[in-house]
PyMOL Python script that loads the backbone (N, CA, C, O; Angstrom):
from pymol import cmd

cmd.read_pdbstr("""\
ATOM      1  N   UNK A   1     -46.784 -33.077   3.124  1.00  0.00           N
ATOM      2  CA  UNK A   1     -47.718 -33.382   2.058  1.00  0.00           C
ATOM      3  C   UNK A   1     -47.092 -33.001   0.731  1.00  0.00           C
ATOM      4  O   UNK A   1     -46.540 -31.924   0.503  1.00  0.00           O
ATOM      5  N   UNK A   2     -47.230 -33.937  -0.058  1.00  0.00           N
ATOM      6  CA  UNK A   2     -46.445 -33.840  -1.382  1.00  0.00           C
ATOM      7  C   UNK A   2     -47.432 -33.081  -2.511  1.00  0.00           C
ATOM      8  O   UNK A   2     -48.596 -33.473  -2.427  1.00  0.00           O
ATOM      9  N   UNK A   3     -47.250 -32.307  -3.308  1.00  0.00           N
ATOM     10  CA  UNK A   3     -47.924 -31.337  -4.243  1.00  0.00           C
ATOM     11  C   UNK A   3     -47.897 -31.587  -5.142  1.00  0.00           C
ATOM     12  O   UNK A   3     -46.691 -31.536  -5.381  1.00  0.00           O
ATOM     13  N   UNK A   4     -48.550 -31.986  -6.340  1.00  0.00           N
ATOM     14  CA  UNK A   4     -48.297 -31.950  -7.378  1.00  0.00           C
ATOM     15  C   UNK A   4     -47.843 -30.971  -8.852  1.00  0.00           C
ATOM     16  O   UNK A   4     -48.505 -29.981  -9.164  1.00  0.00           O
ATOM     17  N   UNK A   5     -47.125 -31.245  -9.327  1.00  0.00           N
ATOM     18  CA  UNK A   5     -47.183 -30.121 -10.449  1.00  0.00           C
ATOM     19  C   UNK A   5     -47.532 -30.363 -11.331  1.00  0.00           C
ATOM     20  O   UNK A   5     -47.958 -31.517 -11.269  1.00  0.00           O
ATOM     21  N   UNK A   6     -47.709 -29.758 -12.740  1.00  0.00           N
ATOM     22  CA  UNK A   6     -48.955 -29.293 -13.985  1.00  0.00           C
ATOM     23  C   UNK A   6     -48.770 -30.342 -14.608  1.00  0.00           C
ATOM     24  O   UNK A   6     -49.645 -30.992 -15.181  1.00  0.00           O
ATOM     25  N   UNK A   7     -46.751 -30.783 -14.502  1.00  0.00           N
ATOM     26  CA  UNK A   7     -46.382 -31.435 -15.351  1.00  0.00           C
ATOM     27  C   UNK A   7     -47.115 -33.195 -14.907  1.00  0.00           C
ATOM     28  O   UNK A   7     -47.497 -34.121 -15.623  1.00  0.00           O
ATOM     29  N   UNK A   8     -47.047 -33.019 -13.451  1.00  0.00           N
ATOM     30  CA  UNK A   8     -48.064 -34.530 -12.585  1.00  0.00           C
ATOM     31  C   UNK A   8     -49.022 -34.849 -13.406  1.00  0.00           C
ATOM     32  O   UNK A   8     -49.331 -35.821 -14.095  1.00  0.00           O
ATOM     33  N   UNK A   9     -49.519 -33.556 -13.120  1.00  0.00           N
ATOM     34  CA  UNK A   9     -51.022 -33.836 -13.140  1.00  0.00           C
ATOM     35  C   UNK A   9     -51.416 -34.388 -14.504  1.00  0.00           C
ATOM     36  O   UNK A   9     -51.863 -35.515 -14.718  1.00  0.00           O
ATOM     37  N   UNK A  10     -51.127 -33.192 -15.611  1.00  0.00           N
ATOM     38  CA  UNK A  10     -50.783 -33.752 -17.012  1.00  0.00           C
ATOM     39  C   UNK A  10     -50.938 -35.294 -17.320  1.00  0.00           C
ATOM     40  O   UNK A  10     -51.846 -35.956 -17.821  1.00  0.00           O
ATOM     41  N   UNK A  11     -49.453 -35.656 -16.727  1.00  0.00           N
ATOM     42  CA  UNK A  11     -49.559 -37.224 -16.858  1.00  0.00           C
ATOM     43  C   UNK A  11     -50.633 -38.273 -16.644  1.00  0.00           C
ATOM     44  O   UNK A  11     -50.993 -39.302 -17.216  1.00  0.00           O
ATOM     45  N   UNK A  12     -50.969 -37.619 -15.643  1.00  0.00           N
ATOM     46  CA  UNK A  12     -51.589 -38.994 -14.677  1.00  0.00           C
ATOM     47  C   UNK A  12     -52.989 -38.624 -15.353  1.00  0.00           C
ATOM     48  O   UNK A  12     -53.833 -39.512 -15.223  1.00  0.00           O
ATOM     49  N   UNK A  13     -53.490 -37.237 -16.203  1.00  0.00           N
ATOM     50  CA  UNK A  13     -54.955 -37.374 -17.186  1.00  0.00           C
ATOM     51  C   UNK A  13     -54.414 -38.016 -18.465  1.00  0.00           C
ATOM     52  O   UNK A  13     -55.322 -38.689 -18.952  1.00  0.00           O
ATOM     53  N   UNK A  14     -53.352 -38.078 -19.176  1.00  0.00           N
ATOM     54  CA  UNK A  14     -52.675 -38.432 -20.355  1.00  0.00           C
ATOM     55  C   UNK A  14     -52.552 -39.990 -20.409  1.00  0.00           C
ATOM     56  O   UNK A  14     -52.913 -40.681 -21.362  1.00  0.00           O
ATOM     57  N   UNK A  15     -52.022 -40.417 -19.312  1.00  0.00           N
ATOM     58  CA  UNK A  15     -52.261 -41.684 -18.909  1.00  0.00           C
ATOM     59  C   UNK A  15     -53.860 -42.830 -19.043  1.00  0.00           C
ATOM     60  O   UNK A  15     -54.137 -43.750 -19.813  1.00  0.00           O
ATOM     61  N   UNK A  16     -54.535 -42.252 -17.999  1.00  0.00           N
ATOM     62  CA  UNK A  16     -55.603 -42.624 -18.150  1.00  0.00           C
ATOM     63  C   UNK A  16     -56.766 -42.318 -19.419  1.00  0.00           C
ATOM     64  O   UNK A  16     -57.768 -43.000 -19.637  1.00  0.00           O
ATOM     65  N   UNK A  17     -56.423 -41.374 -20.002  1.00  0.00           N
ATOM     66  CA  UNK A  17     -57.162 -41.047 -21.052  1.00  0.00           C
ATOM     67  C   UNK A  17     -56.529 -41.675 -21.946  1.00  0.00           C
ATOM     68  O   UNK A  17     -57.239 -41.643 -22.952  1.00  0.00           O
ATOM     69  N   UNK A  18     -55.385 -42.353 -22.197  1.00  0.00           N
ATOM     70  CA  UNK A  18     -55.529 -43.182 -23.113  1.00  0.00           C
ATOM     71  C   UNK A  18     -55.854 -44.451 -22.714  1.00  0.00           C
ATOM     72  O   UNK A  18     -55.927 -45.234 -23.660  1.00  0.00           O
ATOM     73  N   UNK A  19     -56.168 -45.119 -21.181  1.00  0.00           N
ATOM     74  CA  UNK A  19     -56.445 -46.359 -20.935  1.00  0.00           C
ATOM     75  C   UNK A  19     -57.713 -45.961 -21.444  1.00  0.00           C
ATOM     76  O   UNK A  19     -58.019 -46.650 -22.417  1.00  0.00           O
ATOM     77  N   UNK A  20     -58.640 -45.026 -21.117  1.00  0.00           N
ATOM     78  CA  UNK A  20     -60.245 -44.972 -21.452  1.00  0.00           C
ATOM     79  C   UNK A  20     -60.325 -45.258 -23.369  1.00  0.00           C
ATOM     80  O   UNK A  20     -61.242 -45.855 -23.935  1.00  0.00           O
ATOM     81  N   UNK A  21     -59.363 -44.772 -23.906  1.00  0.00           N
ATOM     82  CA  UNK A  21     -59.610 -44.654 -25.543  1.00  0.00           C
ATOM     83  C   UNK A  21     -59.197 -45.779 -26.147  1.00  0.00           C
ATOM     84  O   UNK A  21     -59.449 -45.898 -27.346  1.00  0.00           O
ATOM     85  N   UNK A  22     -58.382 -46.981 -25.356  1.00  0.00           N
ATOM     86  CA  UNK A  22     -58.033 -48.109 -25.269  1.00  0.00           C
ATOM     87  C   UNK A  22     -59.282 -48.816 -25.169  1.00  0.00           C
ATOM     88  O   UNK A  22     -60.123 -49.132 -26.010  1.00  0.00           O
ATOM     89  N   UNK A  23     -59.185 -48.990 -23.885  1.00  0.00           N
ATOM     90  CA  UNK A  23     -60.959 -49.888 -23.878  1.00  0.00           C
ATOM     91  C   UNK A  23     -61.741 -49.247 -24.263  1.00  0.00           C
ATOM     92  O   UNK A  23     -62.664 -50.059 -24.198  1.00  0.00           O
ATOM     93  N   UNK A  24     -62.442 -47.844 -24.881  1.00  0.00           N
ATOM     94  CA  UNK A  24     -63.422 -47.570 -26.133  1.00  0.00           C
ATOM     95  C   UNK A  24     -63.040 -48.241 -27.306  1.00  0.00           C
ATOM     96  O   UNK A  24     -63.971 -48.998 -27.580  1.00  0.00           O
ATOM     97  N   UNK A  25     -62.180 -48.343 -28.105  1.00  0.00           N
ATOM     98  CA  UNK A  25     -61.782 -49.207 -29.177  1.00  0.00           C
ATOM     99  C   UNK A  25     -61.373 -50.762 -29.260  1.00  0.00           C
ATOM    100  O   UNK A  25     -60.937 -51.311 -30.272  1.00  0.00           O
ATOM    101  N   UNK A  26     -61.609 -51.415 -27.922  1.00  0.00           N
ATOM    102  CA  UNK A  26     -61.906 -52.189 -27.187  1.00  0.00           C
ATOM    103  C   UNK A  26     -63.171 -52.981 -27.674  1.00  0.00           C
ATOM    104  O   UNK A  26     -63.381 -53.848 -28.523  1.00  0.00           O
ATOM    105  N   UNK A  27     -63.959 -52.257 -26.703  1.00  0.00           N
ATOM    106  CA  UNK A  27     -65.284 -52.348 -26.686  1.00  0.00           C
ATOM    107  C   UNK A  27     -66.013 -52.493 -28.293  1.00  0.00           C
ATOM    108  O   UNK A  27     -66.582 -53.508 -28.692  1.00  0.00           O
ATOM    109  N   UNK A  28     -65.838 -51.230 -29.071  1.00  0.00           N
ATOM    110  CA  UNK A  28     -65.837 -51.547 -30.743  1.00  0.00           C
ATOM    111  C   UNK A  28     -65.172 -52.644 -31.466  1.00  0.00           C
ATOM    112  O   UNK A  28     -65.709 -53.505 -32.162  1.00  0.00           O
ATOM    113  N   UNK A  29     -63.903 -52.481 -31.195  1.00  0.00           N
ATOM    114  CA  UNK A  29     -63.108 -53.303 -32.133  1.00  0.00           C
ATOM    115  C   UNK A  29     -63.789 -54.830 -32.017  1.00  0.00           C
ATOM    116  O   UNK A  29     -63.826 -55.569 -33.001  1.00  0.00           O
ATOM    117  N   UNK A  30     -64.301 -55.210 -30.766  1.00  0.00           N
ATOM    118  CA  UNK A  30     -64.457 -56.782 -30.100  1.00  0.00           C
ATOM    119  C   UNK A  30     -66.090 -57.154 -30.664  1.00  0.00           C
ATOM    120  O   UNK A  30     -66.359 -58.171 -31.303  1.00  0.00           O
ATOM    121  N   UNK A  31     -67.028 -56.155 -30.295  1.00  0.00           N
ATOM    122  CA  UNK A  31     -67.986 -55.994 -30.804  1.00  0.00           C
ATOM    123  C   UNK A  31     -68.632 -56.087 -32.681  1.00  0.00           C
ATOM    124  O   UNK A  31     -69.676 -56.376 -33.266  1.00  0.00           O
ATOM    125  N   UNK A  32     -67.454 -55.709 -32.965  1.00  0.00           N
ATOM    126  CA  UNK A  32     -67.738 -55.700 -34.332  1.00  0.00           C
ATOM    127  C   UNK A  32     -67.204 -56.957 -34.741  1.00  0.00           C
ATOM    128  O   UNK A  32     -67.796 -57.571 -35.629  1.00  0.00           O
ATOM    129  N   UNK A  33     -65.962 -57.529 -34.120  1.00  0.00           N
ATOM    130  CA  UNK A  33     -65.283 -58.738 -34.495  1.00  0.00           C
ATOM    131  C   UNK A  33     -66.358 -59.831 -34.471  1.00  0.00           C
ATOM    132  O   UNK A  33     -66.295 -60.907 -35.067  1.00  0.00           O
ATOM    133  N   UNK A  34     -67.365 -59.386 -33.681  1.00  0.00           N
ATOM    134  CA  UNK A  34     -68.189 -60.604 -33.135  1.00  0.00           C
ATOM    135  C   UNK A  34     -69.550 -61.037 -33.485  1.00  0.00           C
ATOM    136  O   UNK A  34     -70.196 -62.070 -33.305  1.00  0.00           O
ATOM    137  N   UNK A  35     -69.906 -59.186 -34.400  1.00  0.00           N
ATOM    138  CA  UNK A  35     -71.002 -59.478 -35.501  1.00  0.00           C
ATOM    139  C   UNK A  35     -70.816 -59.758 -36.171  1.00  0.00           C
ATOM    140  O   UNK A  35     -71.539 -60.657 -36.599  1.00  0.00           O
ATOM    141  N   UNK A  36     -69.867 -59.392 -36.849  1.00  0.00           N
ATOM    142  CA  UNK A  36     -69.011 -59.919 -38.155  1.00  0.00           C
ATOM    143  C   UNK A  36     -69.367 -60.947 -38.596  1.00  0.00           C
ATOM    144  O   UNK A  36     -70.061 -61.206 -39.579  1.00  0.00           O
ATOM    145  N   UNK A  37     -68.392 -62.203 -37.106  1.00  0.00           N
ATOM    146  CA  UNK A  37     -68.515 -63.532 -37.557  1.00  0.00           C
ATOM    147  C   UNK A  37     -69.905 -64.295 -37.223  1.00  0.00           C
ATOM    148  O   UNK A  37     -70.066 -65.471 -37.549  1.00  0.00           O
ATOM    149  N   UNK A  38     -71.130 -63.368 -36.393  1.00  0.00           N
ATOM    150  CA  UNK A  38     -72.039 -64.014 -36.644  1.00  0.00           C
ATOM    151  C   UNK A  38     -72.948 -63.889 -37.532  1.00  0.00           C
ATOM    152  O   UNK A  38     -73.925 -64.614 -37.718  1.00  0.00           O
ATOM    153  N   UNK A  39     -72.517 -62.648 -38.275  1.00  0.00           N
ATOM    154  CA  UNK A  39     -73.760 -62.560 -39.598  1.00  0.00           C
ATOM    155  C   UNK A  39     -72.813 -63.446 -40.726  1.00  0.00           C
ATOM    156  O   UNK A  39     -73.407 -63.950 -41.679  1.00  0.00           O
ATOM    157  N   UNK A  40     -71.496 -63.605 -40.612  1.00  0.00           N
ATOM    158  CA  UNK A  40     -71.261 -64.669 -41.665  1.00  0.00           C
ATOM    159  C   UNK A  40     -71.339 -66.107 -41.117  1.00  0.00           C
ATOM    160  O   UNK A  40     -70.305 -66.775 -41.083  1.00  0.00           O
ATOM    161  N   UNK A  41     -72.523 -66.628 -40.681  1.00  0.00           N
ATOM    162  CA  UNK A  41     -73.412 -67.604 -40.545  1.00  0.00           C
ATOM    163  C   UNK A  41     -72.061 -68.546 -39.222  1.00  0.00           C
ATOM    164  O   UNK A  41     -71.781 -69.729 -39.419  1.00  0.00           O
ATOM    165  N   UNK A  42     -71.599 -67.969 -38.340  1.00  0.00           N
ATOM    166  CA  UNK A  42     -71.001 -68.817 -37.345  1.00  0.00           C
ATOM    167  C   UNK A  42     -72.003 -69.255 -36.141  1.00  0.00           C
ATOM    168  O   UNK A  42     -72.950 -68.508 -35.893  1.00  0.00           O
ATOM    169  N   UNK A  43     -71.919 -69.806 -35.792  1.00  0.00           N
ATOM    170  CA  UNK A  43     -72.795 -70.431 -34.648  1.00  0.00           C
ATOM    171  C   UNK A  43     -71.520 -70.978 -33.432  1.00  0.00           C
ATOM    172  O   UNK A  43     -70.414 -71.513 -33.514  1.00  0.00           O
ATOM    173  N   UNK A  44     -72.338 -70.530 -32.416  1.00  0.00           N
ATOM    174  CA  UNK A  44     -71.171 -71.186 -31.265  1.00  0.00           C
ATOM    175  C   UNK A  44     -70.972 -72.576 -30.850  1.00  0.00           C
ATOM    176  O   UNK A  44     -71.315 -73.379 -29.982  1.00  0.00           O
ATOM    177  N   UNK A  45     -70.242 -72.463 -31.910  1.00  0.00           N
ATOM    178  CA  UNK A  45     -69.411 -73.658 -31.789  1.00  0.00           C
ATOM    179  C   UNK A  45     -67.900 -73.501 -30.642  1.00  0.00           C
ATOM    180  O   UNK A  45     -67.668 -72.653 -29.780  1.00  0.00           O
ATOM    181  N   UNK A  46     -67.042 -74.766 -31.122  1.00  0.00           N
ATOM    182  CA  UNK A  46     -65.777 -74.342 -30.304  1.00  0.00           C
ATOM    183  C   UNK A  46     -64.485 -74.056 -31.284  1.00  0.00           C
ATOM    184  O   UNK A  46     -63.293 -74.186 -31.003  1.00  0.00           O
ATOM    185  N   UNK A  47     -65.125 -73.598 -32.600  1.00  0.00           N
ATOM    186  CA  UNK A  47     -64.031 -72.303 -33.377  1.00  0.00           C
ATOM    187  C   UNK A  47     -65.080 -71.438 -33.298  1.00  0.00           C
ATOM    188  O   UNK A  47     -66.140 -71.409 -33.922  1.00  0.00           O
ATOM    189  N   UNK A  48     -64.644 -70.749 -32.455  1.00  0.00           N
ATOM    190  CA  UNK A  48     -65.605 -69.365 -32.749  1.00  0.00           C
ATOM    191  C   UNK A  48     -64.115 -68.064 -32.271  1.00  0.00           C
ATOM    192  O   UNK A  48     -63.898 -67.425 -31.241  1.00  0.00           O
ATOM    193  N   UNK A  49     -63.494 -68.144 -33.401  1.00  0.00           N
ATOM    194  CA  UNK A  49     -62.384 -67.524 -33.855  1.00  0.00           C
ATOM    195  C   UNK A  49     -62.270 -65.889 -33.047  1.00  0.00           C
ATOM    196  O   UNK A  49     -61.215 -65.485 -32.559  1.00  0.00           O
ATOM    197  N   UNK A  50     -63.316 -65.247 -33.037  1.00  0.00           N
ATOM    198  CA  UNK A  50     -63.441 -63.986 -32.331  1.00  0.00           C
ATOM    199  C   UNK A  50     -62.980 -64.256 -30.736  1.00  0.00           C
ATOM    200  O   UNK A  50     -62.317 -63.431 -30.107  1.00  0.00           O
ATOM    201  N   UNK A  51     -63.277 -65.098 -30.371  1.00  0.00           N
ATOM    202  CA  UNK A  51     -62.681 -65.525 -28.508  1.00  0.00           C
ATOM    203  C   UNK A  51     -61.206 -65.594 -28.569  1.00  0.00           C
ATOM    204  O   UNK A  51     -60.687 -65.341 -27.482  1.00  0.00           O
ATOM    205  N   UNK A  52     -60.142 -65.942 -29.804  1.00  0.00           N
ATOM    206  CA  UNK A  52     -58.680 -65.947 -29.241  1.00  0.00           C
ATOM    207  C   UNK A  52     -58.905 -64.724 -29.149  1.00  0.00           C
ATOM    208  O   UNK A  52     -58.737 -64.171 -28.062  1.00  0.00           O
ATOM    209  N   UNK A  53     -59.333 -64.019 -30.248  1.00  0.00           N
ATOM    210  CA  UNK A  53     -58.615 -62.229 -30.693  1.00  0.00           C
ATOM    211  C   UNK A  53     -59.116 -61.838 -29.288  1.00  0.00           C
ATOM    212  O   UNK A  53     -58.371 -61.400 -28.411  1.00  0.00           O
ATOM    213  N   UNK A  54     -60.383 -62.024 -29.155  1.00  0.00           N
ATOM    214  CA  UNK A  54     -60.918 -61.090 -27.690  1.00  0.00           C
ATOM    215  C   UNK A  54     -59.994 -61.151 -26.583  1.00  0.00           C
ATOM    216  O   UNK A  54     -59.570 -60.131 -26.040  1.00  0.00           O
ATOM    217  N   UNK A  55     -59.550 -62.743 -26.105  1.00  0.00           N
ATOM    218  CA  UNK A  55     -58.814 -62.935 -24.988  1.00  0.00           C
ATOM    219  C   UNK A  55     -57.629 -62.487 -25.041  1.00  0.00           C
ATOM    220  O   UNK A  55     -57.204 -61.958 -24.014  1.00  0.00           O
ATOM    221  N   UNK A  56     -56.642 -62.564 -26.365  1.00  0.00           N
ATOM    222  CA  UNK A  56     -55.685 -62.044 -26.085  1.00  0.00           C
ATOM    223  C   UNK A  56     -55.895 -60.068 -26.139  1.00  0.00           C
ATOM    224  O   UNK A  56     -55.317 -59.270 -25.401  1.00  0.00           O
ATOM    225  N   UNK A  57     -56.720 -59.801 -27.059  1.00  0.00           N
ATOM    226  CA  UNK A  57     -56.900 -58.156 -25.966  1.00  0.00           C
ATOM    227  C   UNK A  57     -57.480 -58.013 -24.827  1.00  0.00           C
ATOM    228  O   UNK A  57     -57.617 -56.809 -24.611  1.00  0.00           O
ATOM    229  N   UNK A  58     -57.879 -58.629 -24.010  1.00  0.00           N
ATOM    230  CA  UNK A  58     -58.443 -58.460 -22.722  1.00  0.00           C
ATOM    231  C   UNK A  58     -56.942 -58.541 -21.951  1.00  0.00           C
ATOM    232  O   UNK A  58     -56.682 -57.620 -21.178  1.00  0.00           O
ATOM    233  N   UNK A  59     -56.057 -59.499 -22.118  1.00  0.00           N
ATOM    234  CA  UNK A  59     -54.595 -59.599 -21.442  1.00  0.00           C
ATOM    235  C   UNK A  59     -54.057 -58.495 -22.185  1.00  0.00           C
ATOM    236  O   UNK A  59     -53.691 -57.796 -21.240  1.00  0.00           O
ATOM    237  N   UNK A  60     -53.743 -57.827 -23.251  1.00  0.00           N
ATOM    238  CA  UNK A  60     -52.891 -56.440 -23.174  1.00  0.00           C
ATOM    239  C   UNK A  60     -54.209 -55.422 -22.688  1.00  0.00           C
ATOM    240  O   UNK A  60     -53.572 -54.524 -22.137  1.00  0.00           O
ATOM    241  N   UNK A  61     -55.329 -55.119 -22.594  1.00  0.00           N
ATOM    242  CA  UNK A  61     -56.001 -54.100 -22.008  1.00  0.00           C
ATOM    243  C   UNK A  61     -55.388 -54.373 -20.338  1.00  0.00           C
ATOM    244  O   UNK A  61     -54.554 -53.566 -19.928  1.00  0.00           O
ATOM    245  N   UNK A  62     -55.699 -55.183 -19.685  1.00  0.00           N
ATOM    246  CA  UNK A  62     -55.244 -55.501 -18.610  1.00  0.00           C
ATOM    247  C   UNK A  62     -53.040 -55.404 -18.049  1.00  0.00           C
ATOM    248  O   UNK A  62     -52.488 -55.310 -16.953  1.00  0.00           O
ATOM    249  N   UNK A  63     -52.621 -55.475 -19.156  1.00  0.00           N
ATOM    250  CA  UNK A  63     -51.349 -54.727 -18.767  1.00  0.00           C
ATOM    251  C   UNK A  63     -51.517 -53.788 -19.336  1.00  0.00           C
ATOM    252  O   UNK A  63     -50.349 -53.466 -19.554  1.00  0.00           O
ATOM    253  N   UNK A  64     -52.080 -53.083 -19.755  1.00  0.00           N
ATOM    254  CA  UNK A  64     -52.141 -51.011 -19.838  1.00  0.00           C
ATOM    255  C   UNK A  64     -52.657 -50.392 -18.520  1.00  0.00           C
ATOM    256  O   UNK A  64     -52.387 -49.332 -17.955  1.00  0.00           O
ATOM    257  N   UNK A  65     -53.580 -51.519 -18.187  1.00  0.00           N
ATOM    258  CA  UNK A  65     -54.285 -51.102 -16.896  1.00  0.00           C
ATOM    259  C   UNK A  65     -53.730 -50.981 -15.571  1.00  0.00           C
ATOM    260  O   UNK A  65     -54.101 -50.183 -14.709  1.00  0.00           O
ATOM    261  N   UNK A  66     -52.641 -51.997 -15.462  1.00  0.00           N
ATOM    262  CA  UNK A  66     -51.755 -52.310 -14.822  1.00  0.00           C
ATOM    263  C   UNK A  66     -50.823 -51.299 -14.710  1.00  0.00           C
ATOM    264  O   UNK A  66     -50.472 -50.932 -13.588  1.00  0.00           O
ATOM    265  N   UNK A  67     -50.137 -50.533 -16.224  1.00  0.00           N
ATOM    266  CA  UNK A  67     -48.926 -49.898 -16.289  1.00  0.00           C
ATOM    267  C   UNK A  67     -49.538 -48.762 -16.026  1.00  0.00           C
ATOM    268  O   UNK A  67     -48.788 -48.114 -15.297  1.00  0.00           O
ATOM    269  N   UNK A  68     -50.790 -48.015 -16.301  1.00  0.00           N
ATOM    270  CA  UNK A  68     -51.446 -47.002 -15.843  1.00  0.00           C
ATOM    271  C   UNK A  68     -51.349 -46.296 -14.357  1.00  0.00           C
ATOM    272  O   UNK A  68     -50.952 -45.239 -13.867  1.00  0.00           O
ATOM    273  N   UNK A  69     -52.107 -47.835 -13.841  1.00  0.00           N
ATOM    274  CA  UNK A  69     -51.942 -47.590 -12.135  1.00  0.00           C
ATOM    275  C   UNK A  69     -50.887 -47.584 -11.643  1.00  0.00           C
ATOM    276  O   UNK A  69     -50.781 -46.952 -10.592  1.00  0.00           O
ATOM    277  N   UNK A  70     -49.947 -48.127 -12.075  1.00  0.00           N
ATOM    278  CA  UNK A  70     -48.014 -48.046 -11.451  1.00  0.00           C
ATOM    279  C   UNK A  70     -47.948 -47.042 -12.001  1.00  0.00           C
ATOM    280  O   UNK A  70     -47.481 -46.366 -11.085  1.00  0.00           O
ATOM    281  N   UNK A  71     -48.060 -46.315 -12.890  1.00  0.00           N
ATOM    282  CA  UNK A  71     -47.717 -44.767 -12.928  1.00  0.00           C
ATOM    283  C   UNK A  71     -48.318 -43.405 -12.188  1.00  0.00           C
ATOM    284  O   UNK A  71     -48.154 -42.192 -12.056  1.00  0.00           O
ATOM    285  N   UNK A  72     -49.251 -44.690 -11.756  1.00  0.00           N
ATOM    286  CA  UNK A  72     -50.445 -43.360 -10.981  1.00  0.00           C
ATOM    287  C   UNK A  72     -50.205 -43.334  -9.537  1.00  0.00           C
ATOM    288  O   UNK A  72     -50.512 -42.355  -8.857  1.00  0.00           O
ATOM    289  N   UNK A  73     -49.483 -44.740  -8.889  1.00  0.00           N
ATOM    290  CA  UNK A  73     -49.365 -44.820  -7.666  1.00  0.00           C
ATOM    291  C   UNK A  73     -48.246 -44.478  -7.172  1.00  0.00           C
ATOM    292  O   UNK A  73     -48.049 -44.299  -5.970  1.00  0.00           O
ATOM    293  N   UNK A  74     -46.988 -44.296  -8.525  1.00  0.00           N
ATOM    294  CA  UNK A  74     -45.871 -44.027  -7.998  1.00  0.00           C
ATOM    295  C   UNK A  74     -45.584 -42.141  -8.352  1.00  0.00           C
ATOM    296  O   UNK A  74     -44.528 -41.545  -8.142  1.00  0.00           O
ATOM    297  N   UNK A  75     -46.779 -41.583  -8.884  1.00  0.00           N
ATOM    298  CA  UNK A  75     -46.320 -40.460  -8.581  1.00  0.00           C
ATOM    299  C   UNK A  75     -47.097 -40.269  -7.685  1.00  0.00           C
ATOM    300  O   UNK A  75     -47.262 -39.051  -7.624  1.00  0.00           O
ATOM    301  N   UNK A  76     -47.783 -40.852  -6.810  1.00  0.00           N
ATOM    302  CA  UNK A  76     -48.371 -40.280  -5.831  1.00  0.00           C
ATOM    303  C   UNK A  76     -47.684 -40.829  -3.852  1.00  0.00           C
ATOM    304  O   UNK A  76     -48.121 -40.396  -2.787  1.00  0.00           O
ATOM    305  N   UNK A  77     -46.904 -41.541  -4.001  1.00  0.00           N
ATOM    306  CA  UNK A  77     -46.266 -41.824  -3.283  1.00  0.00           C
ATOM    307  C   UNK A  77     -45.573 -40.764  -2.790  1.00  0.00           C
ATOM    308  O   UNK A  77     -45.058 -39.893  -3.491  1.00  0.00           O
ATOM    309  N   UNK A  78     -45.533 -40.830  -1.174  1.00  0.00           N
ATOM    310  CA  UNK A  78     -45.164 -39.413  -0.376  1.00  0.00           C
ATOM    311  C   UNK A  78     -43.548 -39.863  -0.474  1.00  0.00           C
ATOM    312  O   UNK A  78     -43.115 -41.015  -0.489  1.00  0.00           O
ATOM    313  N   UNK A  79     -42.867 -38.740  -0.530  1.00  0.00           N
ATOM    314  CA  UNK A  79     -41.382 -38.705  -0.609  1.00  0.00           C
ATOM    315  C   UNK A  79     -40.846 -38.068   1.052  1.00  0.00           C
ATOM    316  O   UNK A  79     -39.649 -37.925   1.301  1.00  0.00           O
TER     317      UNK A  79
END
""", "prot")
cmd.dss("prot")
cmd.show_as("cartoon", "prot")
cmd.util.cbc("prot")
cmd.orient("prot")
């Protein structure tokens, strides 16, 4: 059984605590993008300009999420 040390453990909360502070500013940043453009009189239409910005952060939230868990699975892999 493989053990971890301070310096592991460290990581693997350092890691994920910044995926969590990622998608909290996420969650804001997208949210606000999206009142924004509907109190300046947008209606959903098909420019509704806030959907590129959103989609392309949903694809880098999703490779942090990704690089997170490969860091989480490979220090936990038995040697």
């Amino acid at each position: 059984m493989k053990t971890s040390t301070d310096s592991e453990i460290k990581h693997e909360i350092s890691v994920f605590a910044a995926f969590k502070k990622h998608l909290t500013i996420f969650i804001v940043g997208i949210s606000l993008l999206w009142l924004g453009w509907y109190a300046s009189g947008g209606q959903l239409s098909l420019y509704a300009w806030p959907g590129y910005i959103s989609l392309a952060w949903v694809f880098v939230l999703i490779v942090h999420l990704l690089i997170a868990y490969s860091s989480f699975r490979k220090k936990n892999q038995p040697s």
